[in-house]
Backbone as XML, in Angstrom:
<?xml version="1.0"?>
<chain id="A" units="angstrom">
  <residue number="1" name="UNK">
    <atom name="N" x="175.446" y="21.978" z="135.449"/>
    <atom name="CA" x="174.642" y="21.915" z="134.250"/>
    <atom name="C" x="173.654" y="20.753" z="134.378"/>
  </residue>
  <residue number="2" name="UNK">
    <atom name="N" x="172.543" y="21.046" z="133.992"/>
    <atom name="CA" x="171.465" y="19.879" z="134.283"/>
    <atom name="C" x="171.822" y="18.714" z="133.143"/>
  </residue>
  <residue number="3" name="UNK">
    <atom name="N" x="171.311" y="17.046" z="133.068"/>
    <atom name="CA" x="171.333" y="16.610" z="132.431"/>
    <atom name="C" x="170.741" y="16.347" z="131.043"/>
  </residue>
  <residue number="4" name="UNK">
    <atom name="N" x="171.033" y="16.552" z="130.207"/>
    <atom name="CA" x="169.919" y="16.739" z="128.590"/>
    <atom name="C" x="168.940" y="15.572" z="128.592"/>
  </residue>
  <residue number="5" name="UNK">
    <atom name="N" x="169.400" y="14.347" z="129.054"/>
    <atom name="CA" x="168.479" y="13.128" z="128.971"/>
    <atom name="C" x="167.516" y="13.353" z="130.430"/>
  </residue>
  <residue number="6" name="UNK">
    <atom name="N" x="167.200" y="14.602" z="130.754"/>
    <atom name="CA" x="166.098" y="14.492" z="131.962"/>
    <atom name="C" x="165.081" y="15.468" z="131.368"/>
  </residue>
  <residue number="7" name="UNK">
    <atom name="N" x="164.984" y="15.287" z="130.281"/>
    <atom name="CA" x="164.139" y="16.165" z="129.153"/>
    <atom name="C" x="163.933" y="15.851" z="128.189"/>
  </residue>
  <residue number="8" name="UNK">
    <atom name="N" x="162.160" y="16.038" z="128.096"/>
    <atom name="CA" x="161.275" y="15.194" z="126.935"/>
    <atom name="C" x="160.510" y="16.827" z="127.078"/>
  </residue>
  <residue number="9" name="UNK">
    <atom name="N" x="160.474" y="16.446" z="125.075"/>
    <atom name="CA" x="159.928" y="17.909" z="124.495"/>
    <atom name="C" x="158.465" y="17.523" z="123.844"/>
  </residue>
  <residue number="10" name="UNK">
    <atom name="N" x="157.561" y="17.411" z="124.114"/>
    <atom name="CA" x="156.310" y="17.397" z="124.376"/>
    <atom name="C" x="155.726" y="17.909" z="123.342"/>
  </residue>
  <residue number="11" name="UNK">
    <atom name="N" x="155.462" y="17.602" z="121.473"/>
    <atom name="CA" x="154.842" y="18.095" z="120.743"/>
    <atom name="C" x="154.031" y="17.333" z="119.844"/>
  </residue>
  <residue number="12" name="UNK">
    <atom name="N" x="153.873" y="18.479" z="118.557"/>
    <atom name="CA" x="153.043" y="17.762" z="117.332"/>
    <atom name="C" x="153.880" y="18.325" z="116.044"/>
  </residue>
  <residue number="13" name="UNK">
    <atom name="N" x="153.880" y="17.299" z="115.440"/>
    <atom name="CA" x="154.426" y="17.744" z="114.262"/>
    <atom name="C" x="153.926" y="18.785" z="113.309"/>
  </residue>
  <residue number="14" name="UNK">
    <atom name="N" x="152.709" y="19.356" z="113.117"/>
    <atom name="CA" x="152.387" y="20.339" z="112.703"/>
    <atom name="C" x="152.239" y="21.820" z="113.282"/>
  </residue>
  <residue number="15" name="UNK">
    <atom name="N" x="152.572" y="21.781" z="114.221"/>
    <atom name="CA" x="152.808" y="23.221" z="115.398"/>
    <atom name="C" x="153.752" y="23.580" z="115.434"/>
  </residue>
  <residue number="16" name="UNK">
    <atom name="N" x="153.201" y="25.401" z="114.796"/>
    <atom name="CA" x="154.363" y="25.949" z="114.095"/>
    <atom name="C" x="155.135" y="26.183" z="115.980"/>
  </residue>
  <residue number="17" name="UNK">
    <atom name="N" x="155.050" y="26.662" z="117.027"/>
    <atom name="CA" x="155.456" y="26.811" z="117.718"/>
    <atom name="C" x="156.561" y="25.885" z="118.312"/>
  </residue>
  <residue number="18" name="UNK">
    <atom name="N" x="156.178" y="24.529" z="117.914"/>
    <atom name="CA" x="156.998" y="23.227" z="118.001"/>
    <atom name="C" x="157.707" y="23.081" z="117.501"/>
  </residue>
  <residue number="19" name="UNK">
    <atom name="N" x="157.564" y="23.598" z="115.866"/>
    <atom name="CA" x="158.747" y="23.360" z="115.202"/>
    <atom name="C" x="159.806" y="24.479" z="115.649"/>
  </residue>
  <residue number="20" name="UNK">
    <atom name="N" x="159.434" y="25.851" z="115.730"/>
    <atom name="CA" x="160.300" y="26.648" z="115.774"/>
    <atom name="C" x="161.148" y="26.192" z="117.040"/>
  </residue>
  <residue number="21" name="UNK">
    <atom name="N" x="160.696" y="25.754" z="118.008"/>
    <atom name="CA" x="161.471" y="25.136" z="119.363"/>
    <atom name="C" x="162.233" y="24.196" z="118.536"/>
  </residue>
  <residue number="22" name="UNK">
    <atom name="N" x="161.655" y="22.670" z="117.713"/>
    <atom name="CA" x="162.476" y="21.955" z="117.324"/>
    <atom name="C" x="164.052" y="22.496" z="116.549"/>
  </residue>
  <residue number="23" name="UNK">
    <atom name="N" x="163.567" y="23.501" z="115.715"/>
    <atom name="CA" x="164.449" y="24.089" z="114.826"/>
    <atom name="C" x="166.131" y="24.799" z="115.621"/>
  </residue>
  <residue number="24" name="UNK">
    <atom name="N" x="165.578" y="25.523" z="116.689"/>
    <atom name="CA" x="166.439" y="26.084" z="117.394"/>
    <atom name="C" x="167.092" y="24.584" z="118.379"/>
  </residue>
  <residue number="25" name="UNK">
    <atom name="N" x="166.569" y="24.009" z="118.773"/>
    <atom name="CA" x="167.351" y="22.422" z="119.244"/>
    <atom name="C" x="168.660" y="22.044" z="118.543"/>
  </residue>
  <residue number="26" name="UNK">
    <atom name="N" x="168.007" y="22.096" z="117.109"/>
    <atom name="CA" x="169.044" y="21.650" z="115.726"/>
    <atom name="C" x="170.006" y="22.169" z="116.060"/>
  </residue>
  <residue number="27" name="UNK">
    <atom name="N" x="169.495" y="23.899" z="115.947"/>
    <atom name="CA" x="171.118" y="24.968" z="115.920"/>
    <atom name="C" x="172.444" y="25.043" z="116.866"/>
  </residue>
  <residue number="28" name="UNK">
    <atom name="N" x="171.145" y="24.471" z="118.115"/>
    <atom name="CA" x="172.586" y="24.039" z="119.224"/>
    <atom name="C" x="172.754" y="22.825" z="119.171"/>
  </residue>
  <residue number="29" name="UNK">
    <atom name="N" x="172.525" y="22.243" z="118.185"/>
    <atom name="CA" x="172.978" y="20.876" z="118.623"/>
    <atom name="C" x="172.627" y="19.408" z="119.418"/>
  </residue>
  <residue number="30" name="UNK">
    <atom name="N" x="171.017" y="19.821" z="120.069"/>
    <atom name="CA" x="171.092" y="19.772" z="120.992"/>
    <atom name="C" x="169.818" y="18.432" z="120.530"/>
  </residue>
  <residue number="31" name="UNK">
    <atom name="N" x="170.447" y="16.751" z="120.820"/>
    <atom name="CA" x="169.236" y="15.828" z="120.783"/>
    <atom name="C" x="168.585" y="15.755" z="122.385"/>
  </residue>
  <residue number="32" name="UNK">
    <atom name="N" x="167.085" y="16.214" z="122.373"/>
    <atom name="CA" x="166.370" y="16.077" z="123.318"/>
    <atom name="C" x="165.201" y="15.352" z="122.744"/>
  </residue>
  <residue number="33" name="UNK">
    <atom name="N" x="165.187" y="13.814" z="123.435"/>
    <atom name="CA" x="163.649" y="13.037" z="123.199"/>
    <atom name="C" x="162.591" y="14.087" z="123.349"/>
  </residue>
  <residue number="34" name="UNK">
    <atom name="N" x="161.871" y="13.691" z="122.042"/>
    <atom name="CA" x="160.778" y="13.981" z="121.640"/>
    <atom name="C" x="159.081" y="13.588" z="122.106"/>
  </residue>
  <residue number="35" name="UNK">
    <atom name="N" x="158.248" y="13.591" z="121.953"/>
    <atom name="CA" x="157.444" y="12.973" z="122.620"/>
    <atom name="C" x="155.942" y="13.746" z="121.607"/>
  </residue>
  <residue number="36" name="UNK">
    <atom name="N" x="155.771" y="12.992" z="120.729"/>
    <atom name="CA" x="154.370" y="13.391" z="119.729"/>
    <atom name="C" x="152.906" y="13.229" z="120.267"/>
  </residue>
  <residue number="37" name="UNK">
    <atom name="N" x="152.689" y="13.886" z="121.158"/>
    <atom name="CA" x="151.471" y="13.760" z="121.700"/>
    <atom name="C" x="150.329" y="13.764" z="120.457"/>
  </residue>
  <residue number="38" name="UNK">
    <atom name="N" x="150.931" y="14.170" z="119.864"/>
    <atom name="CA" x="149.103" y="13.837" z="118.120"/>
    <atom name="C" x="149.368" y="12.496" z="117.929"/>
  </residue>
  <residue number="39" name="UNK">
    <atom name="N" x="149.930" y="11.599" z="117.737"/>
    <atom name="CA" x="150.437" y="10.664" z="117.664"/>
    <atom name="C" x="150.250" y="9.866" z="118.920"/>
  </residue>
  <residue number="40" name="UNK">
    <atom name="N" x="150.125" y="9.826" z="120.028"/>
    <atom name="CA" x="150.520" y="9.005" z="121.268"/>
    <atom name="C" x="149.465" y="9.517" z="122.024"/>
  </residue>
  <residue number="41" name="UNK">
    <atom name="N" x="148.210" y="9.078" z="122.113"/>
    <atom name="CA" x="147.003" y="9.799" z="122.991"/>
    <atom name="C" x="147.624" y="9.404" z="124.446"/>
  </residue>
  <residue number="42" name="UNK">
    <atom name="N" x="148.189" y="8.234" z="124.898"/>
    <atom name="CA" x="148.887" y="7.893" z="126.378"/>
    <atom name="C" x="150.163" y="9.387" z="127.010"/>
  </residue>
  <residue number="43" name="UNK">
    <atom name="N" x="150.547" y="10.040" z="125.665"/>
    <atom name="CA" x="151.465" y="10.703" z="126.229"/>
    <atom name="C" x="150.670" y="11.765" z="126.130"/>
  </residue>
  <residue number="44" name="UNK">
    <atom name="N" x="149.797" y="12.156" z="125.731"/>
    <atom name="CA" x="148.638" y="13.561" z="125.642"/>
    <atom name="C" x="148.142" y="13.476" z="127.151"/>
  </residue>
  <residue number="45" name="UNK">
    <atom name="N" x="147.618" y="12.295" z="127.136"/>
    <atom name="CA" x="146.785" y="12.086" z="129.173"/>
    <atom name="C" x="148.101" y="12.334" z="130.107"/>
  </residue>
  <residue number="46" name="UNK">
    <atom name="N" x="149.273" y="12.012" z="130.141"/>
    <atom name="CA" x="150.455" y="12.507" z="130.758"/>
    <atom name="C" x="150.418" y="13.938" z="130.666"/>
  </residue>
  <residue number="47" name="UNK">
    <atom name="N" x="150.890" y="14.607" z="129.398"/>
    <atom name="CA" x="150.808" y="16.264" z="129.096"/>
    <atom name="C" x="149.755" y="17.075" z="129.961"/>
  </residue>
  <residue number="48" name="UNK">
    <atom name="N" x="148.638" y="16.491" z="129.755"/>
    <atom name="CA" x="147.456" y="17.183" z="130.699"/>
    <atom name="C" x="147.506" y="16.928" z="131.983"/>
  </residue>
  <residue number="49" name="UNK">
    <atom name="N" x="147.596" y="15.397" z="132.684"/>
    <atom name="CA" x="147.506" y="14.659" z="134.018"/>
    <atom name="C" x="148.793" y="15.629" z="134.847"/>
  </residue>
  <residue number="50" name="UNK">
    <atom name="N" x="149.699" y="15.147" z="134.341"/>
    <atom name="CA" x="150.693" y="16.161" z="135.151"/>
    <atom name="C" x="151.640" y="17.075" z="134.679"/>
  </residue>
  <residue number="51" name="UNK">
    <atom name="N" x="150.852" y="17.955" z="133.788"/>
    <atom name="CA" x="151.721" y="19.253" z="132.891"/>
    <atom name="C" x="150.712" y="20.107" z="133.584"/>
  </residue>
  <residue number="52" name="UNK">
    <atom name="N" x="149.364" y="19.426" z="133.472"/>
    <atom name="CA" x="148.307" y="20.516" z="133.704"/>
    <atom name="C" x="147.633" y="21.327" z="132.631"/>
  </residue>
  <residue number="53" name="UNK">
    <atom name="N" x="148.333" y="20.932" z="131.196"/>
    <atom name="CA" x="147.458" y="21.204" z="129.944"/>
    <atom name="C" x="147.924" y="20.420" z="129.021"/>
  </residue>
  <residue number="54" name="UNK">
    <atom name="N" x="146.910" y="21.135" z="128.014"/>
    <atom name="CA" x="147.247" y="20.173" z="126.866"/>
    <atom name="C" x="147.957" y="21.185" z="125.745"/>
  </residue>
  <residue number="55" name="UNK">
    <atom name="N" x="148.404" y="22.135" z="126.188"/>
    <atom name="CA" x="149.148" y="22.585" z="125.016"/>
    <atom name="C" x="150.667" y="22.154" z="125.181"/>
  </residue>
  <residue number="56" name="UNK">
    <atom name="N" x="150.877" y="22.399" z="123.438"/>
    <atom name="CA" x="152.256" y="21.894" z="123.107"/>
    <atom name="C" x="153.249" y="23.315" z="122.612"/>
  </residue>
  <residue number="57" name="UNK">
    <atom name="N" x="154.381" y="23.758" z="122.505"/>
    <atom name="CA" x="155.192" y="22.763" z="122.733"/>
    <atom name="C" x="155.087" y="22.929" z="124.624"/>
  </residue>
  <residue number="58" name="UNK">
    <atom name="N" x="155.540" y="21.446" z="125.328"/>
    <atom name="CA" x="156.138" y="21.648" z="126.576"/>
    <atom name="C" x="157.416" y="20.699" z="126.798"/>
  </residue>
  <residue number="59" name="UNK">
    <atom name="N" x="158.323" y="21.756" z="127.410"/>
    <atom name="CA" x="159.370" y="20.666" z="128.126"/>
    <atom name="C" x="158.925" y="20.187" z="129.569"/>
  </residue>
  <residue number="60" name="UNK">
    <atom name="N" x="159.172" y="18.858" z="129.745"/>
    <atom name="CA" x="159.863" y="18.469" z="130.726"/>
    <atom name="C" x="160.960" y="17.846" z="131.377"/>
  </residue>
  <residue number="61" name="UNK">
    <atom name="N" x="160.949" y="18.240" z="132.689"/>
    <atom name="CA" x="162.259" y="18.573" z="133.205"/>
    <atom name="C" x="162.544" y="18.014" z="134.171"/>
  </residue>
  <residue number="62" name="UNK">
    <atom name="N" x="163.426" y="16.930" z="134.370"/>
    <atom name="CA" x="163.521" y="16.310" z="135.710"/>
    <atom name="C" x="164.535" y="16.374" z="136.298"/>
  </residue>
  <residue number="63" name="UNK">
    <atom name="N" x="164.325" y="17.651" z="137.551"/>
    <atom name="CA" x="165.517" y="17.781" z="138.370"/>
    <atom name="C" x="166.325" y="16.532" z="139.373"/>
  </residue>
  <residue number="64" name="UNK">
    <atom name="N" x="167.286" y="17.116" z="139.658"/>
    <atom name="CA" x="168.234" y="15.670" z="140.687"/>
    <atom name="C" x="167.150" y="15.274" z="141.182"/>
  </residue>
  <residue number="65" name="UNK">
    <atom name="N" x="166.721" y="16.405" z="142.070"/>
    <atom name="CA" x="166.120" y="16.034" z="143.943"/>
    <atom name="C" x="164.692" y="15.305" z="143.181"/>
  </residue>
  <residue number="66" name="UNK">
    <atom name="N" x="164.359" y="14.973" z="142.111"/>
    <atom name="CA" x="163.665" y="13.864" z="141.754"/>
    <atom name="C" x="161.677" y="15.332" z="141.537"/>
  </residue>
  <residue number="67" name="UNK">
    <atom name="N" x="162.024" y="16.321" z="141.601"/>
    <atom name="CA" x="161.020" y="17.188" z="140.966"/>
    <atom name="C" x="160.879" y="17.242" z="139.719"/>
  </residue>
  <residue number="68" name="UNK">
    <atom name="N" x="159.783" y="17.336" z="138.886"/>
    <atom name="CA" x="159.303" y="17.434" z="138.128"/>
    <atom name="C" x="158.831" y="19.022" z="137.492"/>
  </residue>
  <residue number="69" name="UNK">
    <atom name="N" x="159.435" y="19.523" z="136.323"/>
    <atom name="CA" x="158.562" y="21.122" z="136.044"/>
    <atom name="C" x="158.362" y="20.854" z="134.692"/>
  </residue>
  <residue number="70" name="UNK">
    <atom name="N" x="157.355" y="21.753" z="134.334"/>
    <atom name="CA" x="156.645" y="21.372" z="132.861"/>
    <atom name="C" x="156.719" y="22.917" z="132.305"/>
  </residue>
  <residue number="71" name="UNK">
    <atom name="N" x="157.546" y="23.094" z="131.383"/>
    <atom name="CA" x="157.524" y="24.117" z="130.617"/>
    <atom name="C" x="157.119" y="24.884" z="129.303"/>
  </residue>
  <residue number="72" name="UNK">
    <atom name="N" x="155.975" y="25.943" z="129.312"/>
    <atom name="CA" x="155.118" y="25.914" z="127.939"/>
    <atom name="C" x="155.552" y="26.687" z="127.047"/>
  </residue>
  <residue number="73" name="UNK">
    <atom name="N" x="156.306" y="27.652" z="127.126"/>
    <atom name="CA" x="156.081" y="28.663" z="126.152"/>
    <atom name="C" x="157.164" y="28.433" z="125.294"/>
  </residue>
  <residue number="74" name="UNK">
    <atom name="N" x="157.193" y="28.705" z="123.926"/>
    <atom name="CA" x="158.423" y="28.436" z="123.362"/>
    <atom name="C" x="159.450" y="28.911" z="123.347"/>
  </residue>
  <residue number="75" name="UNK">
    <atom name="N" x="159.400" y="30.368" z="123.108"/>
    <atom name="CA" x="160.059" y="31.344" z="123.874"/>
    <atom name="C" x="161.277" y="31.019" z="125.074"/>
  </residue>
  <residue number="76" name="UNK">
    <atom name="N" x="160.519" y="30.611" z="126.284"/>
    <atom name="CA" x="160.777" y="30.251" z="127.330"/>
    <atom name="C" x="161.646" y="28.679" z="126.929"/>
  </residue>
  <residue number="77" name="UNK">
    <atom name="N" x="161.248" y="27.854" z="126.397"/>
    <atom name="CA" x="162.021" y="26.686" z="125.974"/>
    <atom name="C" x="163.536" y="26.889" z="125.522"/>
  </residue>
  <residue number="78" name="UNK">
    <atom name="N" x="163.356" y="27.465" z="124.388"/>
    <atom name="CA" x="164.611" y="28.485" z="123.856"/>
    <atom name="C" x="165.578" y="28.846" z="124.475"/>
  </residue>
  <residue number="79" name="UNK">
    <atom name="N" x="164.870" y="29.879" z="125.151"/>
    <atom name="CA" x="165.980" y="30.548" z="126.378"/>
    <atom name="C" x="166.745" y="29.444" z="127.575"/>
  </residue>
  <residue number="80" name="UNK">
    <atom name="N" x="165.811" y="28.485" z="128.036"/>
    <atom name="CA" x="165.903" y="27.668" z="128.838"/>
    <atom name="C" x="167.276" y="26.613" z="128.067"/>
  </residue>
  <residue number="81" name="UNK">
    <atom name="N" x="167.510" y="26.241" z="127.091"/>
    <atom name="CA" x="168.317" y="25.393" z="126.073"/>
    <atom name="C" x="169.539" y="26.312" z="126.148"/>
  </residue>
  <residue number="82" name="UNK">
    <atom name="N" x="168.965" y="27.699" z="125.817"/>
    <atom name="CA" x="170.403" y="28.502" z="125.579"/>
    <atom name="C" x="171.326" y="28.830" z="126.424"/>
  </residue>
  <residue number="83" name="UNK">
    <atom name="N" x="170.912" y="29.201" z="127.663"/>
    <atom name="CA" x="171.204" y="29.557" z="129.284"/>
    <atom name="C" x="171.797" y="28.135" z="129.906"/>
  </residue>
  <residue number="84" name="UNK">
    <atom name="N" x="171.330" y="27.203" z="129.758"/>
    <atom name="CA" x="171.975" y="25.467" z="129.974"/>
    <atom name="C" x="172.564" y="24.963" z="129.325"/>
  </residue>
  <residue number="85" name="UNK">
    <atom name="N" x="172.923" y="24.935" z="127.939"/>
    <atom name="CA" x="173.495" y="23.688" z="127.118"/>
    <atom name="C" x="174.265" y="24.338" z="125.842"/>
  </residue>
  <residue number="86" name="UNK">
    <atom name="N" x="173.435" y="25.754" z="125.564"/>
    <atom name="CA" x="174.455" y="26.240" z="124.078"/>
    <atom name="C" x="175.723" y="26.736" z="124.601"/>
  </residue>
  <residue number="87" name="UNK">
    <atom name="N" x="177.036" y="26.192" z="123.529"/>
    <atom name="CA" x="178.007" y="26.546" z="123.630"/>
    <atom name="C" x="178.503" y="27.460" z="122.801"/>
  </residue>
</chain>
């Protein structure tokens, strides 16, 4: 099972897509640092510099072997939480 603290969830507080990711977090339980890019223009130039965009929501994900993956869709976030960590 990957570690939960190698994951920062990449949003804005008014994006409905963000919240609905945030919301489903709740249901499992699940505290994953946050990261308010409307709020934090330094973590927006990160989101873009090495996400490769600027849309939100994104996870990232830091595997053992020290790789990096940036994940956009919410959808895909979801599933990704549920398949790893819901019990």
């Amino acid at each position: 099972m990957p570690d939960l603290n190698a994951h920062n969830l990449y949003h804005k507080n008014y994006c409905p897509f963000c919240l609905k990711v945030r919301a489903a977090l709740k249901m499992m339980n699940l505290d994953v640092a946050l990261v308010d890019v409307g709020a934090d223009r330094e973590a927006y130039q990160e989101l873009v510099t090495e996400g490769g965009r600027g849309m939100v929501p994104c996870l990232r994900i830091e595997h053992d072997n020290g790789t990096v993956e940036w994940m956009y869709e919410s959808d895909d976030i979801i599933e990704y939480f549920e398949e790893n960590f819901a019990k």
